[in-house]
N, C-alpha and C positions, 0 to 999 in steps of 0.2 A: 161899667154898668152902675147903676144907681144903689147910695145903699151897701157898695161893696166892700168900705173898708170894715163894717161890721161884721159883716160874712166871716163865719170858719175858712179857712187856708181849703180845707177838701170841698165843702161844697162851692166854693169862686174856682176851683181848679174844674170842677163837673163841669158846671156853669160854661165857662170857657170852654172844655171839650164838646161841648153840644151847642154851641155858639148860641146860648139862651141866660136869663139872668138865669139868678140864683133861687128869685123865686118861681119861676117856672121849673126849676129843677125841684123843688121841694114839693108843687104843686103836685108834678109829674111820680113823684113818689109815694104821697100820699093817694094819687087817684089807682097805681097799679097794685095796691096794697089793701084797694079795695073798699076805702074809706070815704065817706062822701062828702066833697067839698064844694063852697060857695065863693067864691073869692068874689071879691068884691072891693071899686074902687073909685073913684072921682076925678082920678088921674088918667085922662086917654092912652098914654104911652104905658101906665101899667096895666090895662086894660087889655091893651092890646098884648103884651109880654105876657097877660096871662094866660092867655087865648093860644100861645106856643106850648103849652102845656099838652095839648090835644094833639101836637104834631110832631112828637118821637115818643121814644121808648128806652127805659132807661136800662141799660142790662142787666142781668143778676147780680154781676159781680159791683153794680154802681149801687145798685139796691142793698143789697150785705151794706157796703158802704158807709150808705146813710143812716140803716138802721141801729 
């Protein structure tokens, strides 16, 4: 995924377990934590990765996780 050798070791391992980047994974954490976000981008392909944000759910325990 794009980007990923920057990525922390845990969140490219989430990422991979939810077959989505890395930042859809962070998107997804900040949106279930209730915080409101804008993402925004020029890039289609991250555009569209962001938009995966909307279609899971990250668990408790991914959430602990992150925070």
């Amino acid at each position: 995924m794009p980007g990923d050798r920057a990525t922390p070791p845990g969140e490219r391992a989430l990422a991979q377990a939810y077959g989505v980047s890395s930042g859809a994974v962070l998107l997804r954490h900040s949106l279930q934590r209730g915080l409101c976000v804008i993402p925004s981008s020029a890039n289609a392909q991250r555009l569209r990765e962001n938009r995966l944000a909307l279609k899971f759910e990250l668990s408790e325990a991914d959430m602990r996780r992150l925070d």
